[in-house]
C-alpha positions as a LaTeX table, in Angstrom:
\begin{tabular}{lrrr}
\hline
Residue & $x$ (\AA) & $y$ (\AA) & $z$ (\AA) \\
\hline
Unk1 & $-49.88$ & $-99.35$ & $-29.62$ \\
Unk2 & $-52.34$ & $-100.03$ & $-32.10$ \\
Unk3 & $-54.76$ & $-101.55$ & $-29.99$ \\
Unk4 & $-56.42$ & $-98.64$ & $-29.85$ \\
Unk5 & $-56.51$ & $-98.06$ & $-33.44$ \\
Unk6 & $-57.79$ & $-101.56$ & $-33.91$ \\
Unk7 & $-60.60$ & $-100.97$ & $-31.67$ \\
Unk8 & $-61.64$ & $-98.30$ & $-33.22$ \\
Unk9 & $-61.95$ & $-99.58$ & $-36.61$ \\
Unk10 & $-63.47$ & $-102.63$ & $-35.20$ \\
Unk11 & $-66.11$ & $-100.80$ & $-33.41$ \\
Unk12 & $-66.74$ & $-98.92$ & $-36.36$ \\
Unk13 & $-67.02$ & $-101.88$ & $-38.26$ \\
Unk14 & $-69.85$ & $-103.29$ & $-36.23$ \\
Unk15 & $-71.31$ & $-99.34$ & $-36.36$ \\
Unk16 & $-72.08$ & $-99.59$ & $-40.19$ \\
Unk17 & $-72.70$ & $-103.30$ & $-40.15$ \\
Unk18 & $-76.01$ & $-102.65$ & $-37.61$ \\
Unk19 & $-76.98$ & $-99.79$ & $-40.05$ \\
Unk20 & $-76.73$ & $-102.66$ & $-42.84$ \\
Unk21 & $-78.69$ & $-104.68$ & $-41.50$ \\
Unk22 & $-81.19$ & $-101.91$ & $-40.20$ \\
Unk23 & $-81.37$ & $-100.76$ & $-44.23$ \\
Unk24 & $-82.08$ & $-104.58$ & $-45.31$ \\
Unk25 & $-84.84$ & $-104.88$ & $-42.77$ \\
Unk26 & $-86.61$ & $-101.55$ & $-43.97$ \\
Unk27 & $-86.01$ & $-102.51$ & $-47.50$ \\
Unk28 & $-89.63$ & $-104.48$ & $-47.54$ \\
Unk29 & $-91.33$ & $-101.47$ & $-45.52$ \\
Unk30 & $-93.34$ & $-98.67$ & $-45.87$ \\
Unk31 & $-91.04$ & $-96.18$ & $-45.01$ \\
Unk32 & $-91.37$ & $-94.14$ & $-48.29$ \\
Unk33 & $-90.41$ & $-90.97$ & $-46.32$ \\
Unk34 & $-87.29$ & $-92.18$ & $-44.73$ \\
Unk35 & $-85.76$ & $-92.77$ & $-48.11$ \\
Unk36 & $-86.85$ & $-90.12$ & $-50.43$ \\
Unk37 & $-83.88$ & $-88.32$ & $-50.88$ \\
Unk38 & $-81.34$ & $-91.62$ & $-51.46$ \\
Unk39 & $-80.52$ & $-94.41$ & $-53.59$ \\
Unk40 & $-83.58$ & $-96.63$ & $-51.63$ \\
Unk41 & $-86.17$ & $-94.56$ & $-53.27$ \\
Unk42 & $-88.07$ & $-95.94$ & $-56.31$ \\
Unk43 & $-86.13$ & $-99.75$ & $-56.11$ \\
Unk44 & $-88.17$ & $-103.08$ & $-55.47$ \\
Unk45 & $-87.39$ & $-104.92$ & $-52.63$ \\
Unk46 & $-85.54$ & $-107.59$ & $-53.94$ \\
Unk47 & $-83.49$ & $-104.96$ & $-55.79$ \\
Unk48 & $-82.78$ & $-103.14$ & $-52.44$ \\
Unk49 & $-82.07$ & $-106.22$ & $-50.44$ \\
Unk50 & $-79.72$ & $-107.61$ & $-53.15$ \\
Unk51 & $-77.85$ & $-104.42$ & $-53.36$ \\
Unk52 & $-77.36$ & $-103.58$ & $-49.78$ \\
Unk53 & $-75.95$ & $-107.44$ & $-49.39$ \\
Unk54 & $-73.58$ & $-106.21$ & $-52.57$ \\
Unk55 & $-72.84$ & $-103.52$ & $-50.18$ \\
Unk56 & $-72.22$ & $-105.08$ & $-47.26$ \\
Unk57 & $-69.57$ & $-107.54$ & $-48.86$ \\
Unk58 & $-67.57$ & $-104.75$ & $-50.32$ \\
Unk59 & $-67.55$ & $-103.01$ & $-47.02$ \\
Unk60 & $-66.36$ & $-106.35$ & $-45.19$ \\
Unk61 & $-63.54$ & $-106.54$ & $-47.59$ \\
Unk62 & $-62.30$ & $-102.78$ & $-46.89$ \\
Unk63 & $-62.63$ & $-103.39$ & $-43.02$ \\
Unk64 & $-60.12$ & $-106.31$ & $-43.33$ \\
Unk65 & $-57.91$ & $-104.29$ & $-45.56$ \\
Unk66 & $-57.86$ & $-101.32$ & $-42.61$ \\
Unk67 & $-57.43$ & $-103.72$ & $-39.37$ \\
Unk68 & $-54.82$ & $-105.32$ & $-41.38$ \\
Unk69 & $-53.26$ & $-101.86$ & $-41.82$ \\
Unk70 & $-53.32$ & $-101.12$ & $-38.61$ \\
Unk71 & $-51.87$ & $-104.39$ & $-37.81$ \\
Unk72 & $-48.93$ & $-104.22$ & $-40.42$ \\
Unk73 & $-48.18$ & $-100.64$ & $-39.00$ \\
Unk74 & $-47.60$ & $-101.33$ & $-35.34$ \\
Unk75 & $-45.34$ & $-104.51$ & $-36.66$ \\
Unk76 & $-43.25$ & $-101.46$ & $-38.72$ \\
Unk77 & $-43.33$ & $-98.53$ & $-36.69$ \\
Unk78 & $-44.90$ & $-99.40$ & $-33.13$ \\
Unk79 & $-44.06$ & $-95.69$ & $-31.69$ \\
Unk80 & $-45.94$ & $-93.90$ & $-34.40$ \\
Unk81 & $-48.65$ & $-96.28$ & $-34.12$ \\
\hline
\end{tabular}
């Protein structure tokens, strides 16, 4: 069953969506060092903020597209599931 399955994309889900929120609370902080090496370094705040939201949207819309995957393929094929 794709419970499981589910789950696990669910769980994920809330994963990334802490480390969202985790980004758009750092966004107006010192943490120069933390960042160097990413797409964060050298953006203004608002800038940051505004794209991680961007971000964040985009990924909601691909987590409903893969639960409803999973969803579809237990209705088709609940053994291979």
């Amino acid at each position: 069953m794709t419970t499981d399955t589910i789950n696990e994309v669910f769980e994920t889900y809330k994963d990334i969506n802490v480390g969202l929120d985790i980004m758009k609370r750092l966004a107006g902080q010192p943490v120069h060092t933390l960042v160097a090496d990413t797409f964060l370094a050298g953006k203004g705040t608002k800038e940051l903020i505004k794209r991680i939201e961007h971000d964040q949207d985009e990924f909601d819309n691909v987590m409903v597209v893969s639960l409803f995957a999973a969803f579809e393929r237990e209705l088709i094929d609940p053994e291979r599931a």
